[in-house]
C-alpha positions as CSV (number, residue, x, y, z in Angstrom):
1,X,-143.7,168.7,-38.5
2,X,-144.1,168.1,-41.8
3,X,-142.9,165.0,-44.1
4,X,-141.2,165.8,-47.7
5,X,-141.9,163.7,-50.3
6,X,-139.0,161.3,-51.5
7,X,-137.5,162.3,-54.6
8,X,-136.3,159.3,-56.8
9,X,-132.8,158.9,-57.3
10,X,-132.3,157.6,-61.6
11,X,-130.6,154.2,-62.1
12,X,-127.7,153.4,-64.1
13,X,-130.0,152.7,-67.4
14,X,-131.8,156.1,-67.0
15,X,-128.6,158.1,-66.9
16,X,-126.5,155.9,-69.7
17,X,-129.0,156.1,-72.3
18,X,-129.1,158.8,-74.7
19,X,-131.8,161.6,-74.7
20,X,-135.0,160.9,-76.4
21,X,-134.7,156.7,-76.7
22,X,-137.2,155.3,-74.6
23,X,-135.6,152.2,-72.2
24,X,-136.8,148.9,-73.0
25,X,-137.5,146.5,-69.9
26,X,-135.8,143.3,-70.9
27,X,-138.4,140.4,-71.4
28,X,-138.4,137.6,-69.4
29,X,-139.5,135.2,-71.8
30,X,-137.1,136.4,-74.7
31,X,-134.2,136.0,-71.9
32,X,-134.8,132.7,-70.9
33,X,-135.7,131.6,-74.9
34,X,-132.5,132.3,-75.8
35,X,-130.5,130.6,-72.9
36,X,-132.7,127.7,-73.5
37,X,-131.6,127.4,-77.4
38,X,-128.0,128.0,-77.1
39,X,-127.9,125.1,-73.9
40,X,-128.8,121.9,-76.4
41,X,-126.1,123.6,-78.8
42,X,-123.7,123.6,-76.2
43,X,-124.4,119.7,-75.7
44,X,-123.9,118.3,-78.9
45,X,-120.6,120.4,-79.3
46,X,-119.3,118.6,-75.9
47,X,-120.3,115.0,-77.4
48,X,-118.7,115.6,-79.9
49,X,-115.5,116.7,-78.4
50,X,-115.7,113.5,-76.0
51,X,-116.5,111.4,-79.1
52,X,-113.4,112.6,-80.7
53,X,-111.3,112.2,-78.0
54,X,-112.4,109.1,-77.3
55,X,-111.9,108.2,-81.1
56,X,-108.5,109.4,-80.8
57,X,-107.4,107.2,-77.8
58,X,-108.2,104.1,-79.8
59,X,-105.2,102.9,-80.5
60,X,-106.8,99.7,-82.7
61,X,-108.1,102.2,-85.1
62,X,-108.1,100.9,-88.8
63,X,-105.7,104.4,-89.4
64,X,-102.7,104.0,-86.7
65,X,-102.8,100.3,-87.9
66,X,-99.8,99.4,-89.6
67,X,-100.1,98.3,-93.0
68,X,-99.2,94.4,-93.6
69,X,-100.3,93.7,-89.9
70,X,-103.5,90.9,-90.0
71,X,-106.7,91.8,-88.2
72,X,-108.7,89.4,-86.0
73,X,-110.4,87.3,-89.4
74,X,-106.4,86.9,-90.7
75,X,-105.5,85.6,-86.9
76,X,-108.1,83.4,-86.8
77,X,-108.0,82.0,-90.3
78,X,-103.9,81.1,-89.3
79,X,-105.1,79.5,-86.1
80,X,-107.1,77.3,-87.8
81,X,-104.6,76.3,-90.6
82,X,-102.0,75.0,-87.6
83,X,-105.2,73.5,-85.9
84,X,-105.5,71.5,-89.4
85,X,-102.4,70.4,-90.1
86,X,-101.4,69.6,-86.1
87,X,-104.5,67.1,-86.7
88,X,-103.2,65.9,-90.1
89,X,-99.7,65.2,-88.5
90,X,-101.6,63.4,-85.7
91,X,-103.6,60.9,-88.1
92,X,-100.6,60.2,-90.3
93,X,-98.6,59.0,-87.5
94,X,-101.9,57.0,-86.6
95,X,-102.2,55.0,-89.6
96,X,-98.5,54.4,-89.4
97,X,-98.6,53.1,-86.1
98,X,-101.9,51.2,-87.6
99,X,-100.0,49.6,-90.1
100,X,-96.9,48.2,-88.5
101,X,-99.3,47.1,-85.8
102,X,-100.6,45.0,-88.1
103,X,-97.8,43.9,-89.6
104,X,-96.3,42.8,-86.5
105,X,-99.9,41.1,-85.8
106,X,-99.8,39.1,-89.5
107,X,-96.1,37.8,-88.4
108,X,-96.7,36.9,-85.0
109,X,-99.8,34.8,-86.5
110,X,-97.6,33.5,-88.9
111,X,-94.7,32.4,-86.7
112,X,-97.3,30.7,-84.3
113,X,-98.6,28.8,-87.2
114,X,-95.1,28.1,-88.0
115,X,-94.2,26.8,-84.6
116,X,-97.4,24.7,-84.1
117,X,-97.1,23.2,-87.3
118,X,-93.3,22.7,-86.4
119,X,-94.1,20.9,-82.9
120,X,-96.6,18.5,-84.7
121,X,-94.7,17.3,-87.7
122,X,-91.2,17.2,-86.1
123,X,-92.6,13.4,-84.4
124,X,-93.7,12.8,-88.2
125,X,-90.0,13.1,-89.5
126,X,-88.9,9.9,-87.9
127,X,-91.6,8.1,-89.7
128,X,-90.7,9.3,-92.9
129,X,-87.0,8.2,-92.6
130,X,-88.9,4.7,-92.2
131,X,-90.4,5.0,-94.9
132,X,-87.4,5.8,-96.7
133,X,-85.5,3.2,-95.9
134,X,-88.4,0.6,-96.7
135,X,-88.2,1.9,-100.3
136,X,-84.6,1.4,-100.3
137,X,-85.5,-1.7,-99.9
138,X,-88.0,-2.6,-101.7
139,X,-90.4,-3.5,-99.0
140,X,-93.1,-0.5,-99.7
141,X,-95.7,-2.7,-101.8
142,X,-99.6,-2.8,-101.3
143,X,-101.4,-0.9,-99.0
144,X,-98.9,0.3,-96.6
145,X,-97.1,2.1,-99.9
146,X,-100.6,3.7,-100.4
147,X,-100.6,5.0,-96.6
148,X,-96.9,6.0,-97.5
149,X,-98.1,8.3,-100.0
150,X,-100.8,9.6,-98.5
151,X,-98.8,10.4,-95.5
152,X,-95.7,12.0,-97.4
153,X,-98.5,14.3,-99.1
154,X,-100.7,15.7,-96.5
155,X,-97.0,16.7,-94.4
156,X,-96.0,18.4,-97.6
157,X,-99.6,20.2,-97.8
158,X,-98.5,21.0,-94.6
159,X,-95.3,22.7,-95.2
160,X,-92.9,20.0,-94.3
161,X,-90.6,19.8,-97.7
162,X,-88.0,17.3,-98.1
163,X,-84.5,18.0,-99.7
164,X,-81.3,16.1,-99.8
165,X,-80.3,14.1,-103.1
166,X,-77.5,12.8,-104.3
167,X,-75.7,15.3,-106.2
168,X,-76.3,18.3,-104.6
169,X,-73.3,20.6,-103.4
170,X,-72.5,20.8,-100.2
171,X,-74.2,23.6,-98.0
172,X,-73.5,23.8,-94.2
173,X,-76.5,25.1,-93.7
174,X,-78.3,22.2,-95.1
175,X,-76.1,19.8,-95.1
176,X,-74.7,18.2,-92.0
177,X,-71.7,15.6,-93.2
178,X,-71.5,12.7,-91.6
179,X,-68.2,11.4,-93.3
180,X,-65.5,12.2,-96.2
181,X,-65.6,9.7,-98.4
182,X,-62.6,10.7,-100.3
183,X,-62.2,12.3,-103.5
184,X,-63.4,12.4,-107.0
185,X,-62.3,13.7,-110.1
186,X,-65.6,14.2,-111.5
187,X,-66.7,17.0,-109.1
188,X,-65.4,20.7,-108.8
189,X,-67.0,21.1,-104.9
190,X,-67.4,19.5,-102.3
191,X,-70.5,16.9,-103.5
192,X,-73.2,15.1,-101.1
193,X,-72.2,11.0,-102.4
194,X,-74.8,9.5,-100.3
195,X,-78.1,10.8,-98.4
196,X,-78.5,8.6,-95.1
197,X,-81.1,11.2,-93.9
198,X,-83.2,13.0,-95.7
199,X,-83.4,17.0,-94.3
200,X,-86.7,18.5,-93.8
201,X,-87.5,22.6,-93.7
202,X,-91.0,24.3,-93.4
203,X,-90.2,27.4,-95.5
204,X,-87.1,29.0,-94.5
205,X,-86.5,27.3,-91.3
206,X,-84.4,24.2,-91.0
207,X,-86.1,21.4,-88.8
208,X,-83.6,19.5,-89.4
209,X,-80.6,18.9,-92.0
210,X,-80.0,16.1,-93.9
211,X,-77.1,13.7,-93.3
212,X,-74.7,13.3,-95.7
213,X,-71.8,11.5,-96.9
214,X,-69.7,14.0,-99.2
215,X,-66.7,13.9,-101.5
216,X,-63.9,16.1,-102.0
217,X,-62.6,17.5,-105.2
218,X,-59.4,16.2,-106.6
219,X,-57.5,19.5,-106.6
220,X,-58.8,20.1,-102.8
């Protein structure tokens, strides 16, 4: 038996092209070349996209910002003005607090001197009104008138002042009336006639008023 040779059947590209154009086998290493170059090209377009759209999702873009509305540096920059002035308001008040404290520290001081000063001349008073009376009657000669002296000036230094005189018009407050001794035409007020005790004050307080003996006005 004999074999026949195999005749070959033409492809697709043999049978398509036209008559007389030689076929041209593709070449691997232009194919691949040009897949190659278009591929990075592809990239960049794609990060750009994603760039854009990630651009576009921003909504704290300087161009969808409102106009008028402050950025961060404007927030921060108002924080720190209400920072400053809360600790303004806070050191005011503390240098008022400061200074009525010490205000209320100078008084107190003062109205302790006041009361120790008080407790140790109030004894003194009733050795004055001795004194008084000895130069009433004439009995304050020698040295015991220059101890009298002395003594009537250091209390004074001290703040013990004397008032009371004949004279004056009666004042409640300074006064305290021991009797009436009538009237008299020669005074428009009430009138202290006679001082039987001298009153004593150390600055505005009373220690202790002086006795009196007042007249009356004649029209009273």
């Amino acid at each position: 038996m004999t074999d026949r040779p195999v005749e070959p059947t033409p492809g697709p590209e043999a049978t398509d092209l036209p008559e007389g154009e030689p076929t041209a086998a593709p070449s691997p290493e232009g194919g691949f070349g040009d897949a190659a170059g278009e591929a990075p090209a592809q990239t960049e377009v794609e990060e750009q996209v994603a760039g854009d759209a990630v651009a576009g999702d921003d909504t704290g873009t300087a161009e969808e910002r409102p106009e008028g509305e402050p950025g961060a540096e404007q927030d921060e920059v108002f924080a720190l003005r209400g920072r400053v002035a809360d600790l303004t308001n806070d050191l005011q008040r503390l240098q008022a607090e400061y200074a009525n404290y010490r205000k209320r520290v100078d008084r107190d001081r003062q109205l302790v001197a006041e009361s120790a000063a008080y407790k140790a001349l109030t004894p003194v008073i009733e050795v004055l009104d001795t004194i008084d009376r000895a130069k009433e009657h004439g009995e304050l000669e020698g040295g015991f008138k220059a101890v009298a002296d002395q003594l009537e000036r250091v209390v004074t230094s001290a703040g013990l002042v004397r008032f009371g005189e004949p004279g004056d018009a009666f004042d409640p407050t300074f006064h305290e009336a021991l009797s009436h001794l009538g009237v008299d035409a020669e005074v428009e007020v009430t009138t202290v006639k006679h001082v039987a005790k001298g009153g004593y004050r150390m600055g505005d307080r009373v220690v202790r008023a002086a006795q009196v003996l007042v007249v009356d006005p004649a029209d009273a």
